[in-house]
C-alpha positions in Angstrom: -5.9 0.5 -15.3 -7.6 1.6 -12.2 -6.5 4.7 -9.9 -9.8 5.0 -7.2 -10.2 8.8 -6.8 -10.3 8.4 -2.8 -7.4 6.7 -2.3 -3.5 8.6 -2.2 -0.4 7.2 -3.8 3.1 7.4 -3.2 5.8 7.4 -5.9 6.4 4.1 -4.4 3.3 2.6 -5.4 1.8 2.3 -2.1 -1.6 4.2 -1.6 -3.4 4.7 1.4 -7.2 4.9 2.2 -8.3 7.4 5.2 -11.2 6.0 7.1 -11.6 8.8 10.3 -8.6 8.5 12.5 -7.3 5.2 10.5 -5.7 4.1 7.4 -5.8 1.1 5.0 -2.5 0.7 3.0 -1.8 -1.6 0.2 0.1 -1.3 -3.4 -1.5 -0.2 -6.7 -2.8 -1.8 -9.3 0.2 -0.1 -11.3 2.8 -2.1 -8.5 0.9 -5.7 -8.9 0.7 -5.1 -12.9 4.9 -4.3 -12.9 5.6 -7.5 -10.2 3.7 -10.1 -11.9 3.0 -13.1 -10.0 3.3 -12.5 -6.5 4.5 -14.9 -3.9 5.2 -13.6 -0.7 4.4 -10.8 1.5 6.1 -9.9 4.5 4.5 -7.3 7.4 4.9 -6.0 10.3 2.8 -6.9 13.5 0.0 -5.3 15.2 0.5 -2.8 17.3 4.1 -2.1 15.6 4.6 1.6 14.6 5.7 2.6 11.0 7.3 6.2 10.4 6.3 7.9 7.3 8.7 7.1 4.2 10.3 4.2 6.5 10.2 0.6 4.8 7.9 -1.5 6.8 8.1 -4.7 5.0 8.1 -6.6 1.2 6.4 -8.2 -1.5 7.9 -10.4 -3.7 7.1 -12.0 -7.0 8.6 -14.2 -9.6 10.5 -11.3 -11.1 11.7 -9.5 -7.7 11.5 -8.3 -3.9 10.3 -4.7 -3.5 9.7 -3.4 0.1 7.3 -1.4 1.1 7.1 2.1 2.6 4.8 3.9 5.2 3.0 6.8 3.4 2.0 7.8 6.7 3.4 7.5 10.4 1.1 5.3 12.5 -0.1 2.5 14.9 -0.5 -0.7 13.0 -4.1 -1.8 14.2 -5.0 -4.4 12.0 -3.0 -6.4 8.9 -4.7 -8.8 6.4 -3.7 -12.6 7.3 -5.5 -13.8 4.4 -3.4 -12.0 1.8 -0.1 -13.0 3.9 -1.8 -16.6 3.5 -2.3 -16.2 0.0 -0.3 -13.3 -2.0 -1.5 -13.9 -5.2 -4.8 -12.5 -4.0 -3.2 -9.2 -4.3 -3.1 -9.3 -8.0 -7.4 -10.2 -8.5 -8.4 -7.1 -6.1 -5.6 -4.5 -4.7 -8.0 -1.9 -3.6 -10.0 -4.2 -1.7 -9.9 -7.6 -0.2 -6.1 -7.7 -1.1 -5.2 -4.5 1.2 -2.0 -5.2 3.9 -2.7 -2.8 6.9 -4.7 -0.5 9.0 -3.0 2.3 10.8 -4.0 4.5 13.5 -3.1 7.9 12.3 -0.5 10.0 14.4 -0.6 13.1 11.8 -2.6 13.1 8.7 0.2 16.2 7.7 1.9 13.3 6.7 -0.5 13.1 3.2 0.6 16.4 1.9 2.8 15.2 -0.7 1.2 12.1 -1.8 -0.6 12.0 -4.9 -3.6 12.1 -6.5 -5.1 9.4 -8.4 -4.9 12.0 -11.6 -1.2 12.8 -10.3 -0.3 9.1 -10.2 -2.4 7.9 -13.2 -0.1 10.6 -15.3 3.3 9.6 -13.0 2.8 6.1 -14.1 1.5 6.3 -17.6 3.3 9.3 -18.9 0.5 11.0 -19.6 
């Protein structure tokens, strides 16, 4: 399974992407693997704000409804219509097309305890 090294992960199975002063967010490969066929996504609206470890919407699949958390406080600039449109897109590319949001960072402290891909690829697979 894939971890990208520059991405961070949360226990939670969200991960998040720093791009200068703003963040892509989305759920590992791990996450979409352990749902299964997903069917609906639910997310906030631009220009909501999201506090770090605060759930900020869900996914569901066939098997159940998980939500989501923030790993980092921020502005939500942008979020991905098409994969609202059509969740099972999640499951063919989570790292890329299929991300959920783009945050405006208010404090990139908030990364400190996220993980690494190594960290998460041995969380997740016991190794």
């Amino acid at each position: 399974m894939e971890y990208p090294e520059d991405l961070k992960y949360l226990d939670s199975h969200e991960y998040v992407r720093l791009e200068g002063e703003n963040a892509t967010i989305g759920i590992s490969a791990f996450a979409v693997d352990q749902l299964g066929d997903i069917v609906f996504l639910e997310l906030p609206e631009t220009g909501e704000e999201l506090t770090k470890g605060e759930s900020f919407g869900t996914v569901e699949s066939v098997k159940a409804v998980e939500d989501l958390y923030a790993p980092i406080s921020g502005t939500v600039v942008e979020r991905n219509e098409a994969v609202i449109d059509s969740p099972e897109t999640i499951e063919k590319d989570p790292y890329g097309e299929a991300w959920f949001l783009k945050l405006r960072i208010n404090n990139t402290d908030d990364l400190q305890d996220t993980l690494s891909a190594a960290e998460y690829r041995a969380k997740v697979e016991g190794g």
